[in-house]
Structures are given as C-alpha cells and as structure tokens.
C-alpha positions as CSV (number, residue, x, y, z in Angstrom):
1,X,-10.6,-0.6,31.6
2,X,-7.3,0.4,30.0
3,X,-7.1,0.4,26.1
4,X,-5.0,-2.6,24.1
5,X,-1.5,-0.7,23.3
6,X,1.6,-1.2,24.3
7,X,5.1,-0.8,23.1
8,X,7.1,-3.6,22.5
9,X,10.9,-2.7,21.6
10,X,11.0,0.3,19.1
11,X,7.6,-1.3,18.1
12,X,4.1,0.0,19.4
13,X,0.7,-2.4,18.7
14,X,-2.6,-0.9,18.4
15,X,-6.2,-3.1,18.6
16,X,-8.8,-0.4,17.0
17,X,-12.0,-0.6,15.5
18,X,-13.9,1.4,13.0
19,X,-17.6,1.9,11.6
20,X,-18.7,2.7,8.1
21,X,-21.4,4.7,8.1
22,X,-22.9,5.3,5.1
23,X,-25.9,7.7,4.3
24,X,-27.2,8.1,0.6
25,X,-23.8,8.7,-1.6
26,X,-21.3,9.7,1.2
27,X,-19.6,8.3,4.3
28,X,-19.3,9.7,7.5
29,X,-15.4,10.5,8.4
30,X,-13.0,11.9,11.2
31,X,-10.0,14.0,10.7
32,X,-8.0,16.4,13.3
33,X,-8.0,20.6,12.4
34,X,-5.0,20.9,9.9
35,X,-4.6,17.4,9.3
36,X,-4.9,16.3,5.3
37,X,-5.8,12.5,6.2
38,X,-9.2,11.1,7.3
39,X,-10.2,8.0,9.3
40,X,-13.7,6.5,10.3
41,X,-15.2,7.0,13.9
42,X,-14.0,4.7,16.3
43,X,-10.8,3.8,18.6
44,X,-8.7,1.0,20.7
45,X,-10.9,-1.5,22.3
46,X,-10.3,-1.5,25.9
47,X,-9.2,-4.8,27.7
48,X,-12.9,-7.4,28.5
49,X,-14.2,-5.9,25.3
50,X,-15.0,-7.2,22.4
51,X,-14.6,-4.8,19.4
52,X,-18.8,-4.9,18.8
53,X,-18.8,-3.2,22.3
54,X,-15.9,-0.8,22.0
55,X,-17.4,0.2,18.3
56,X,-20.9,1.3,20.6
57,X,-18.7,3.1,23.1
58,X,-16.7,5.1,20.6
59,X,-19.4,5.9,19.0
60,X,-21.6,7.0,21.7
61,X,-18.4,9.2,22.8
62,X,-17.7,10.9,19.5
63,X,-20.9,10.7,18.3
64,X,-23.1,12.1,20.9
65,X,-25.7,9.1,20.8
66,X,-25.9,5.6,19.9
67,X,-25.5,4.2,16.8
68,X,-26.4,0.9,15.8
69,X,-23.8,-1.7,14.6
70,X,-23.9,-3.5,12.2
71,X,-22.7,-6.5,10.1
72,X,-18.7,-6.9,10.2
73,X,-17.2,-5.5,7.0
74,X,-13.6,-6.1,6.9
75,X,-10.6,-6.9,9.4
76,X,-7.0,-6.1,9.0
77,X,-2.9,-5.9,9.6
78,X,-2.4,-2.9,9.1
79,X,1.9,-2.0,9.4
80,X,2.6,1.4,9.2
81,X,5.0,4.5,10.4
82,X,4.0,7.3,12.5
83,X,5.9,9.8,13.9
84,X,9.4,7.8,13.4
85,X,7.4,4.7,15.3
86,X,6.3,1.2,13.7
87,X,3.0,0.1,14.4
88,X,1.5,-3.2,14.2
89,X,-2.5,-2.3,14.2
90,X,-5.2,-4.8,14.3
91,X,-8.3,-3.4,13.1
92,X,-12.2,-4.6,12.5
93,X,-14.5,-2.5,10.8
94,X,-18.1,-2.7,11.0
95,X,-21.5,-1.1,9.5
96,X,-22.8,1.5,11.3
97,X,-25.8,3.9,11.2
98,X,-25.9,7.5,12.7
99,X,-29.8,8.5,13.7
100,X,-30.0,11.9,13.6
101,X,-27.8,14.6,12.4
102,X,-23.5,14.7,12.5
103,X,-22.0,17.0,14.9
104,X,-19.6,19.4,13.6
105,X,-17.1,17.6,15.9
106,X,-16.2,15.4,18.2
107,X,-15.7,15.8,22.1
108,X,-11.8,15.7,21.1
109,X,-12.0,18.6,18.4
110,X,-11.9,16.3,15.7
111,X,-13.9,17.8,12.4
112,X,-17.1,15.3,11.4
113,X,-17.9,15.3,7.8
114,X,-19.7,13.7,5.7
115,X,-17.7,12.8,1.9
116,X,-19.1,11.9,-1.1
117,X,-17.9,8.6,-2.8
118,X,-17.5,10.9,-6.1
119,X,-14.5,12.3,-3.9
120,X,-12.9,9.5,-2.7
121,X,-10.2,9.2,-5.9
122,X,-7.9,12.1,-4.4
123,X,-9.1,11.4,-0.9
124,X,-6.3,10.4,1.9
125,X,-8.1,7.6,3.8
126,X,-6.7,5.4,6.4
127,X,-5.7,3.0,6.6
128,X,-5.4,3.2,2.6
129,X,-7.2,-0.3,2.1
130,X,-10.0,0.9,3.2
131,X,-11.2,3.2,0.5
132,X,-11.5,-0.1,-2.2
133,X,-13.9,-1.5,0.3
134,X,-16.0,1.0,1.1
135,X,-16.2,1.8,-2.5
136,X,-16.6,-1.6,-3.7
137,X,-18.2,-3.9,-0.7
138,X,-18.4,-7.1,-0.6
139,X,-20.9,-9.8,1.0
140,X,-18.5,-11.6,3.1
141,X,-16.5,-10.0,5.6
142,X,-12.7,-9.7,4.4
143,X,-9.1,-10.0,6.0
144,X,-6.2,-7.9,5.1
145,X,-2.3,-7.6,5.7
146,X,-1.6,-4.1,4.5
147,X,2.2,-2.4,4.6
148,X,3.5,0.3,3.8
C-alpha cells in the first residue's frame, strides 16, 4: 500500500503519525546521524490504514518488536518549510510502550535515544508543539494548527 503524500503545485502534504513513549523521566526519540533535531518513532500512514495501524507498523519496523498503542494524545496541522518546499502535514500522536530494551538504531540508521524531560528546554523537537504536550499532558486528546 503506497504512503499518503503527494505534491500538489509547489506544495507537498504529508499524513504521519507518531508515538510517545515514555519510560520513567525520559521519552524515547529519533533523529538522523548529524542532524540537531529530533522527532518521535513513527511515519506516513499508508493508503486503507488507519493511523492506529500504521503507528503498530512503524513501530514494529523501527522498533524491532511490537509496541502497544495507546490512548490518542494529540492531532495536528502542522505548516512548515523543508528544503525550499511547503508542507501541509497532518499528524496524530499516540501513547506508546516499548517492552524491552531501545535499539541503538533503527533499520534506516536513525540514532534511538532515550531524553530526559529535564533536557527538553534547549531540545529541538518536531514538530515544535509537541514538546508542551509531552511535558504538560493533558486528559483529553488535543487539536492543533501550528505554522511556522
């Protein structure tokens, strides 16, 4: 099943979802070798899936194992530039638990680490809404239209 992107004009859109997977004080996050921002685990839901299923299959792919999925956290609009390119991303984030230990990285090369909430003040999250809710969550699940 082919991932939801496409280009539209100068314009790309991206349908992605995310897990927060916390363990004591620190959350598990994703960044590339060289690269001075972080993300969550996760990736573009594929067309016939909902983002629940793509979530399990990201996770199980970076991951090594399955994870169980939570509650949904938060949803979001998330306008951005990368690499000269608007992007319109949709995004849901959900809990997630990782049994077992972290690999040192994914399948893809990307570096798996685990950061503690202490650090997040000069951490470079993304998208940068993100941070306020994993540092202050809330009971309901949340919506947000972020730009930059």
């Amino acid at each position: 099943m082919p991932d939801i992107h496409f280009s539209l004009g100068d314009h790309k859109f991206n349908l992605r979802v995310g897990a927060v997977i916390r363990r004591g004080d620190a959350v598990l996050l994703l960044n590339l070798p060289g690269q001075t921002w972080c993300y969550t685990p996760g990736g573009r839901i594929a067309t016939g899936e909902s983002s629940r299923e793509a979530l399990a299959r990201e996770l199980q792919e970076e991951l090594g194992r399955p994870c169980p999925i939570g509650r949904p956290l938060l949803g979001g609009e998330n306008f951005f530039t990368f690499r000269d390119c608007p992007i319109h991303e949709v995004c849901f984030y959900y809990e997630a638990e990782l049994p077992g230990e972290a690999p040192a990285t994914t399948k893809d090369g990307e570096i798996v680490r685990w950061v503690l909430l202490a650090e997040f003040g000069a951490l470079d999250l993304k998208p940068p809404f993100l941070k306020e809710h994993i540092l202050r969550p809330r009971a309901e699940t949340t919506w947000v239209i972020h730009r930059d």
